[in-house]
N, C-alpha and C positions, 0 to 999 in steps of 0.2 A: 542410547537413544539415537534415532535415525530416522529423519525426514524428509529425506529420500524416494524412499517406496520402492516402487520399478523404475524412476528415474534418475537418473544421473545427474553429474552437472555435467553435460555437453561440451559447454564451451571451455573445459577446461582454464578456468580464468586462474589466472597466476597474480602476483601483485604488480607484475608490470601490464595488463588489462590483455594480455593476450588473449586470442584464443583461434579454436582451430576454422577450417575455409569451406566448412561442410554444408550445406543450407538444412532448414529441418522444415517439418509438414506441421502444421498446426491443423489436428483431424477436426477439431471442434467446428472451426469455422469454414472449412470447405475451401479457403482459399489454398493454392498451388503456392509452396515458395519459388522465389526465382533463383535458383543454386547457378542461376550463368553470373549474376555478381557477388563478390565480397567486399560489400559497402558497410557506414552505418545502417544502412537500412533494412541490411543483414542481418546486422550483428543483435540489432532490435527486435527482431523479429525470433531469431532463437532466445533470447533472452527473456523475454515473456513467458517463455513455458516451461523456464528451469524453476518454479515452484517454489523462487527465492521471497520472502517475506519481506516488504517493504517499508521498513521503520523509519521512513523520510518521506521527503518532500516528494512530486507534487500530491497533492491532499488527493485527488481520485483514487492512488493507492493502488491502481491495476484493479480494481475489484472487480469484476466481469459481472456479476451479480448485478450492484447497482449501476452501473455504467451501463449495462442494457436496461435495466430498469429507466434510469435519467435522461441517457443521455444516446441510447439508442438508433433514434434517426440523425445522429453522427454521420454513422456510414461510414463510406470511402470518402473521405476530407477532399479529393484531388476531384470527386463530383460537386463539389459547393465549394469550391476555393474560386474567386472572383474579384473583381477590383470595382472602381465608383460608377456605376453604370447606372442606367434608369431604375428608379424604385431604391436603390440601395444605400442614399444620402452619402455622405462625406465625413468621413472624424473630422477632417481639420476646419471643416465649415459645416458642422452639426444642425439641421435643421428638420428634419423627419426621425426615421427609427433610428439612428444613432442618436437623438439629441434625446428621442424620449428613452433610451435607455440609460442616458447619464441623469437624466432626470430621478430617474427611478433608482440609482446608485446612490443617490443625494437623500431620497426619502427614509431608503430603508436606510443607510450610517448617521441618519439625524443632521446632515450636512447643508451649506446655502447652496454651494456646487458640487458635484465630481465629477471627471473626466477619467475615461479611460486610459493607460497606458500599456502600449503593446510592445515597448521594449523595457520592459518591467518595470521594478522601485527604483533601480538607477537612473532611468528616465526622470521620473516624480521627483525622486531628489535632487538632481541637478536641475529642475525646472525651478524646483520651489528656490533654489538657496541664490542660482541668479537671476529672479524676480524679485527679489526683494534686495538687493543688494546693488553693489558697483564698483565700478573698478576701485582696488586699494581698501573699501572698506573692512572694517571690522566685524568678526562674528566670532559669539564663545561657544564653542562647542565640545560637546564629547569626547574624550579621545578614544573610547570606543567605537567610535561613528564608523560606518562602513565606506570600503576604498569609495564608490560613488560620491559620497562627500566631499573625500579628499578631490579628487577631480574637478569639480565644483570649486574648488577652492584655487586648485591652478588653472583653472580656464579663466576665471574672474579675481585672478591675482591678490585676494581675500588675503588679508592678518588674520590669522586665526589666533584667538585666547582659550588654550583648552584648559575644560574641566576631565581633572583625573579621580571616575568613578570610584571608589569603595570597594573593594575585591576580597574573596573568602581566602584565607593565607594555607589554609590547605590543599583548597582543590586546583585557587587558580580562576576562577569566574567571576565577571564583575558582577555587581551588585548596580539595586534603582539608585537616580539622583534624590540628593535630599529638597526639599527648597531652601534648607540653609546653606549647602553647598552654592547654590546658584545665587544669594543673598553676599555670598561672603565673596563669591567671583567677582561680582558685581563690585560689589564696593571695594573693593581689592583694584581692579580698574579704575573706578572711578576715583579714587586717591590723586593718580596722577595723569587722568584724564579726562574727558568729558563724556560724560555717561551717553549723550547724545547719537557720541561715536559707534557703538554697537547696533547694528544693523538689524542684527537677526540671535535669537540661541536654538539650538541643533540639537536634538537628543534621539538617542534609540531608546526607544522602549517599547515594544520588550526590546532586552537584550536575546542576543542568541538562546541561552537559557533560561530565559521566559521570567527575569525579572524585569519588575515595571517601575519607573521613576513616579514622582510626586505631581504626573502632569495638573490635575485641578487646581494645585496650589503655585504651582511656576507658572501657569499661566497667569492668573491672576496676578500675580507679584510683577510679571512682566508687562503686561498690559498699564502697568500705572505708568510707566517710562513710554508705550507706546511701543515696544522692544516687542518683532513678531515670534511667534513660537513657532519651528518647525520640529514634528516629531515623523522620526523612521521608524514606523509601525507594520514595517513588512512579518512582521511575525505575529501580525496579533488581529488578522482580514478578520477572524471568527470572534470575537473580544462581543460584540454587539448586541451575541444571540444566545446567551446563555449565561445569569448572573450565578454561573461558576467560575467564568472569568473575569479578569478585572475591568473597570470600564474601559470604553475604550477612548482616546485621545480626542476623539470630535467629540464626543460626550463633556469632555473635561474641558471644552474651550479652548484647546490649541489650533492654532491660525490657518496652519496645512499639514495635512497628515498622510503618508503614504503607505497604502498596505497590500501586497503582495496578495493576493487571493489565490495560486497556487500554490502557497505553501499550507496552508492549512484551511482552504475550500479546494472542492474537486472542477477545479479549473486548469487549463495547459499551463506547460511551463513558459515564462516570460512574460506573464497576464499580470497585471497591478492596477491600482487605483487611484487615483490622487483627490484629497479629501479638501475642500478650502469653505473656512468660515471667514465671511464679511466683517467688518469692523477697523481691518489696520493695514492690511495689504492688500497692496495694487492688482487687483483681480486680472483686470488686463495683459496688465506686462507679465504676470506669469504663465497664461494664458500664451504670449505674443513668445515664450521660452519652451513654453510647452510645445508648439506647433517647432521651433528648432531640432527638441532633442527624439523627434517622432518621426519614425520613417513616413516617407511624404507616401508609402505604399502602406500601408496600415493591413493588417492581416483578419480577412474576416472571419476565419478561421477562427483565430484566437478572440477577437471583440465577442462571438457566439459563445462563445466558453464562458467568457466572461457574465454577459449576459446569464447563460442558461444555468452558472453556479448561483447564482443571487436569486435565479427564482427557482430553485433548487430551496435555497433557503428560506426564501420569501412563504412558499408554498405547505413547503414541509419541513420548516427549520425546527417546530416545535419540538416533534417529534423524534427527527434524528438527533439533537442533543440532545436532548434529555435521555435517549439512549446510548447515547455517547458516551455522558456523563457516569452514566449507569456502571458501562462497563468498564471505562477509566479507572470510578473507585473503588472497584474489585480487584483491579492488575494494581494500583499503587498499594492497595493494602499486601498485594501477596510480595511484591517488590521489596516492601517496608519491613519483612521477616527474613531479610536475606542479611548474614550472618558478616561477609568479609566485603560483598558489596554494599556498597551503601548507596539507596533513591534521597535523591539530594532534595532537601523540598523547595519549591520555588514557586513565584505568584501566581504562574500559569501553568494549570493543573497539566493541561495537555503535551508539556514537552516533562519526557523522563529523562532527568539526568542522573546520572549513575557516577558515584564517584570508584574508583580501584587504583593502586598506586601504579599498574602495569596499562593505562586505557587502550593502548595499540597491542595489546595480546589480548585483551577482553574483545575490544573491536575486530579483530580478526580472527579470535576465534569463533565469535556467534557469526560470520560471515562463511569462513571454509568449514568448518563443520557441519553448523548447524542451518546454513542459508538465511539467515538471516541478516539484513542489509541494514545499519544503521544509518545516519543520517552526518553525524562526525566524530570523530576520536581527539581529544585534547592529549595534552601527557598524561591528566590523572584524572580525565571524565571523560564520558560519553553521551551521546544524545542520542535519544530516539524519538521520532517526530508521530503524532498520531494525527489525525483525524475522524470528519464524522464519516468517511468512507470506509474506514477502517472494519476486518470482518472481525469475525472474535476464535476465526482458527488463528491469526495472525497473535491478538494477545496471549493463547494456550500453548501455540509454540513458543512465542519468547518468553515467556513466562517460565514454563517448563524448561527451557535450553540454558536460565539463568539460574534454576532451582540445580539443577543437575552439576554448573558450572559450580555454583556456590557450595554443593556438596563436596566435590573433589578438593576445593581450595580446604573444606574444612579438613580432610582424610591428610593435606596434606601438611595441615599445623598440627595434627596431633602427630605425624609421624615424625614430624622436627620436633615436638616438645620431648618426645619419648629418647630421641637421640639425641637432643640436649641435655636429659635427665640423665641420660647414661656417661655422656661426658664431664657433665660437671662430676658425679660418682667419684670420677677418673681422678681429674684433675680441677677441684675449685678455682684456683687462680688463673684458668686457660680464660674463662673469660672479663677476669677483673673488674669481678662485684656485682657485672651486668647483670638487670632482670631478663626474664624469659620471652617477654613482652618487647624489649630492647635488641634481643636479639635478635626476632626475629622480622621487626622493622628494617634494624640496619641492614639482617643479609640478605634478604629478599629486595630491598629498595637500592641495592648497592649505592646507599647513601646519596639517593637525589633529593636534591632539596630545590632543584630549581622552580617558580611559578613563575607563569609562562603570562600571567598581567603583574608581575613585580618591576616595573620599571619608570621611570621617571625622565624621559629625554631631555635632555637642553637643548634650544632650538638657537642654534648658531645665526639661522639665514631662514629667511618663512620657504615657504616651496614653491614660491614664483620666483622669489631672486634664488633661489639653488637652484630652478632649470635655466633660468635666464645666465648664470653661470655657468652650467654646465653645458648649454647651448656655443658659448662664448671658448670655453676653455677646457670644454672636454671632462673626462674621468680616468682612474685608474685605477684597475683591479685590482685586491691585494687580498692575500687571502684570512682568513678570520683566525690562521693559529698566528698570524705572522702577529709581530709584537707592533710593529707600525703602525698598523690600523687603528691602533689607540687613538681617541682623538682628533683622527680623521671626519671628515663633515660627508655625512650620506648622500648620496647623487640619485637614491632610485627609493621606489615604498620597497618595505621589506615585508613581509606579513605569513601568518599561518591560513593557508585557503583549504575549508572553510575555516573560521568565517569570515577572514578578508578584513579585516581591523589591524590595521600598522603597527607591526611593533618597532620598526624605525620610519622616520617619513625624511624625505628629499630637504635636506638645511638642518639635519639632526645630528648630535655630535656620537659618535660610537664610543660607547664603554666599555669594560671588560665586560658587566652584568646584561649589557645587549646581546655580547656574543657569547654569553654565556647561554643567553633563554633563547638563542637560534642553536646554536649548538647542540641544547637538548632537547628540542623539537625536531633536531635534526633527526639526532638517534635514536628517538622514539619514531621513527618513520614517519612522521606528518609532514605534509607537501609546504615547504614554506617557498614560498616566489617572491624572487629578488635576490637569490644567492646562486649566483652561477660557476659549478663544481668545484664550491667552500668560499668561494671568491663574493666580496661586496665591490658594488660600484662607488668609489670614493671623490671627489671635489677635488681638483688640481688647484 
């Protein structure tokens, strides 16, 4: 199979992102490329027309289709890129068309406020978590939470008390909180402290993988203490518009909600929302963090996008999911017949994750082969992101590319069964008693057993006094075979990006089984940041 055609991939893109200094012609649009630079703006530009399929983020998907249909008088962006002039109100002091458009953010999410955010969820989440907070307090939070949190937590020198999620012990993804987890955190704290003390609790949901915690019922639970709920809902902007998904977090009653509208609406990249319902928290002073963590230049660019995806949905949201919907539960059912892959099921229909014991040769194979661009590769899962942008030659390719893949994997167990049956023939005792089944887990997997959310850190020092230490006395590199490192206290986050969830954080003590699950995330090729070539930054 070859999806290709007559064209190539151009940029010859290798795994270190190379590629070649050539410009190309985009005949469709009539516009001249400029081949006197090799910019990103290049690099963009031919990349567009290599025909690669888009199983990620941002939610417009390249469709050229509906993007002229929607979003059309777009145009040349650099013709309507502007700053606060007459007629065009203010973000930071919202009182004409920006105010009536957060207004209208607020109607359509069921919300008392929402406010735009144009340096994305990270924005919303550090606004929310130091609004409600202060220095030294306490908040329980996720240890799933994304790095944005963690930052939030060392700008406002926060105790964090984490809850550690539920996670599948095969594939390696965490799972929703329960509200007895959050019951039993709770009281677990309040033993030897004052329940008072807890600030705020923190949750993602969805997770990366499109499970969702017990928001309705943590809410509730929490609001009897007065305890505000902030949920990282950047993956679930679509939750609202289609009871195929789960509800969504303002629906449930949580206090502030942040949801990413270009991950899964067709809105630009770095476009968010921040969701606030009345009753517990200081509207103001988040409001008064909000204007902090937002460039005082605000892009109108991106606020239009924002805008024009909501009444995209507003308009015609009927419509497009329910075809959405439509054609999602045709690709999970064809998904759900694949033999050595396996579509993992999870609360929100719309993220496929695909479990395989090899994820960064499944991920890279549907990438150099077959152009297909997934969204992330774990060690032993993959994601691919859809939306309602999404066309349905995109579903029939990867569909097809994983039918095709799933065939070969099969050709290639029966060609090991066959030459396992001829061996054992040979000699029974070469594999001592093993089943067939046995064997060919262990030799194919060459025995990894690591999960990559198997971990439990001990926090030596929170992550204000670890930088405020390592401010004071520095670090020292050492490398992750060396035996020293044992024990050693971590000076930096350490993480798999995506999606950006610690799996060491700054005041953490290092294990063997940390450098074990960076180790094989190493060598399973996934970008993990905070390991500089094999070396941790360690606490002196």
């Amino acid at each position: 199979m070859n999806w290709n055609g007559d064209k190539s991939i151009k940029m010859n893109l290798d795994k270190t992102g190379k590629s070649d200094k050539t410009g190309t012609t985009n005949k469709n649009s009539g516009i001249k490329p400029n081949v006197k630079y090799n910019d990103i703006l290049s690099k963009l530009d031919k990349y567009k027309d290599e025909n690669i399929v888009p199983m990620h983020m941002p939610g417009a998907k390249r469709n050229k289709e509906l993007i002229e249909l929607y979003m059309g008088d777009m145009g040349n962006p650099y013709e309507k890129d502007i700053t606060e002039i007459n007629g065009f109100d203010n973000m930071h002091n919202a009182e004409t068309i920006i105010k009536d458009a957060f207004d209208e953010a607020a109607e359509l999410y069921g919300a008392d406020e929402s406010w735009y955010l144009v340096n994305g969820s990270t924005a919303g989440n550090m606004s929310a978590i130091c609004g409600v907070t202060h220095k030294n307090d306490v908040v329980i939070m996720a240890r799933n939470c994304h790095i944005s949190v963690y930052n939030a937590v060392i700008l406002n020198e926060l105790n964090p008390v984490y809850i550690y999620p539920e996670y599948d012990e095969e594939y390696g993804y965490y799972k929703g909180i329960t509200l007895k987890e959050i019951k039993d955190i709770v009281d677990k704290y309040s033993s030897d402290h004052d329940r008072n003390d807890i600030k705020a609790v923190i949750l993602t949901s969805p997770t990366y993988e499109g499970n969702v915690s017990d928001i309705k019922s943590i809410a509730e639970y929490l609001h009897q203490y007065n305890i505000p709920l902030i949920v990282d809902e950047a993956h679930g902007a679509h939750f609202n518009f289609s009871e195929s998904f789960p509800q969504s977090a303002v629906k449930c009653g949580a206090d502030i909600v942040i949801n990413s509208v270009h991950k899964t609406l067709p809105s630009l990249t770095q476009t968010a929302i921040m969701h606030i319902n009345y009753g517990i928290v200081d509207v103001e002073r988040i409001r008064r963090y909000w204007n902090i963590y937002q460039s005082t230049s605000p892009s109108y660019i991106l606020m239009s996008s924002i805008a024009r995806s909501l009444s995209i949905v507003k308009n015609d949201g009927d419509k497009l999911f329910a075809e959405y919907v439509d054609k999602l539960t045709i690709l999970r059912n064809g998904l759900s017949e694949l033999k050595h892959i396996r579509l993992i099921n999870t609360d929100d229909i719309s993220k496929l994750v695909l479990g395989y014991k090899d994820a960064k040769w499944l991920y890279d194979t549907l990438f150099y082969k077959y152009k297909i661009q997934l969204e992330m590769s774990s060690i032993k899962y993959v994601i691919a992101m859809t939306s309602i942008f999404d066309s349905q030659e995109y579903y029939d390719r990867f569909l097809a590319a994983l039918k095709e893949i799933d065939e070969e994997l099969d050709n290639r167990v029966l060609a090991a069964l066959k030459e396992i049956d001829e061996e054992i023939d040979e000699s029974r005792s070469k594999y001592n008693n093993r089943s067939k089944d046995e064997i060919l887990i262990n030799d194919e997997d060459n025995g990894n057993k690591i999960n990559v959310a198997d971990f439990r850190d001990e926090q030596a020092l929170t992550i204000a006094q670890a930088f405020n230490r390592r401010d004071l006395s520095g670090c020292d590199e050492i490398q992750m075979n060396n035996e020293k490192i044992y024990g050693k206290i971590s000076g930096e986050s350490v993480y798999v990006y995506p999606p950006g969830i610690p799996i060491l954080c700054p005041g953490e003590v290092i294990t063997r089984k940390i450098i074990a699950i960076l180790q094989a995330a190493g060598e399973a090729g996934l970008e993990v940041v905070g390991v500089k070539e094999g070396a941790l930054l360690c606490l002196r």
